[in-house]
C-alpha angles and dihedrals in degrees: 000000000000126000105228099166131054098214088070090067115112084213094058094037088053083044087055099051088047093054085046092050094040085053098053097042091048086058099077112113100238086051109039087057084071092086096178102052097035089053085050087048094059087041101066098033089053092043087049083058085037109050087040081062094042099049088045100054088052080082087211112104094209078062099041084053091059103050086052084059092060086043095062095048086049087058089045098058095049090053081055099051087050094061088059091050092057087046104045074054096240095126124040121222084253098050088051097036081053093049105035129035106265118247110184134357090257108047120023110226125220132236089253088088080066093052086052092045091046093046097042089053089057084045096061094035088057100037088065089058095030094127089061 
């Protein structure tokens, strides 16, 4: 079946669920008093959701493969910024481990690896029909 909304993509949804985590962590008052990095932070979460959309409604899916591209580096920055945050001590393993999905025992790991699976997955999946 084909896929005419971009809000039925797994990839956007997952997108969805992350923008909704980053806001509420960023929300912790000791965060949420680093203006800068929690304002990147919602950057790249939002542009992850927004670049999944943008892609989708090209209509190409050369173009739409692309988009998920930027997408992942979004993701990926996000993962990164995360990572300042733990270590600027904002935000607490547990915090982190509550709100993302935990990677190994040392660092936790966001859900934005699961932005870049899920994306990676369409990519593929497109890439193969990309002259359609």
């Amino acid at each position: 079946m084909k896929t005419t909304r971009f809000e039925d993509l797994e990839c956007w949804q997952e997108a969805r669920r992350v923008v909704d985590r980053v806001y509420r962590i960023c929300s912790v008052e000791a965060f949420n008093r680093d203006y800068s990095l929690t304002d990147q932070i919602r950057r790249a979460s939002v542009s992850a959701m927004a670049n999944i959309a943008e892609g989708f409604s090209r209509r190409g899916n050369k173009e739409f493969i692309q988009f998920l591209f930027i997408a992942k580096s979004s993701a990926a920055e996000l993962q990164s910024h995360l990572y300042v945050a733990l270590d600027r001590e904002y935000i607490t393993n547990s915090l982190l481990k509550k709100s993302f999905t935990a990677g190994c025992s040392k660092m936790p790991r966001c859900k934005a690896p699961e932005i870049l699976r899920v994306a990676s997955r369409r990519i593929r999946s497109d890439f193969c029909h990309a002259d359609e």
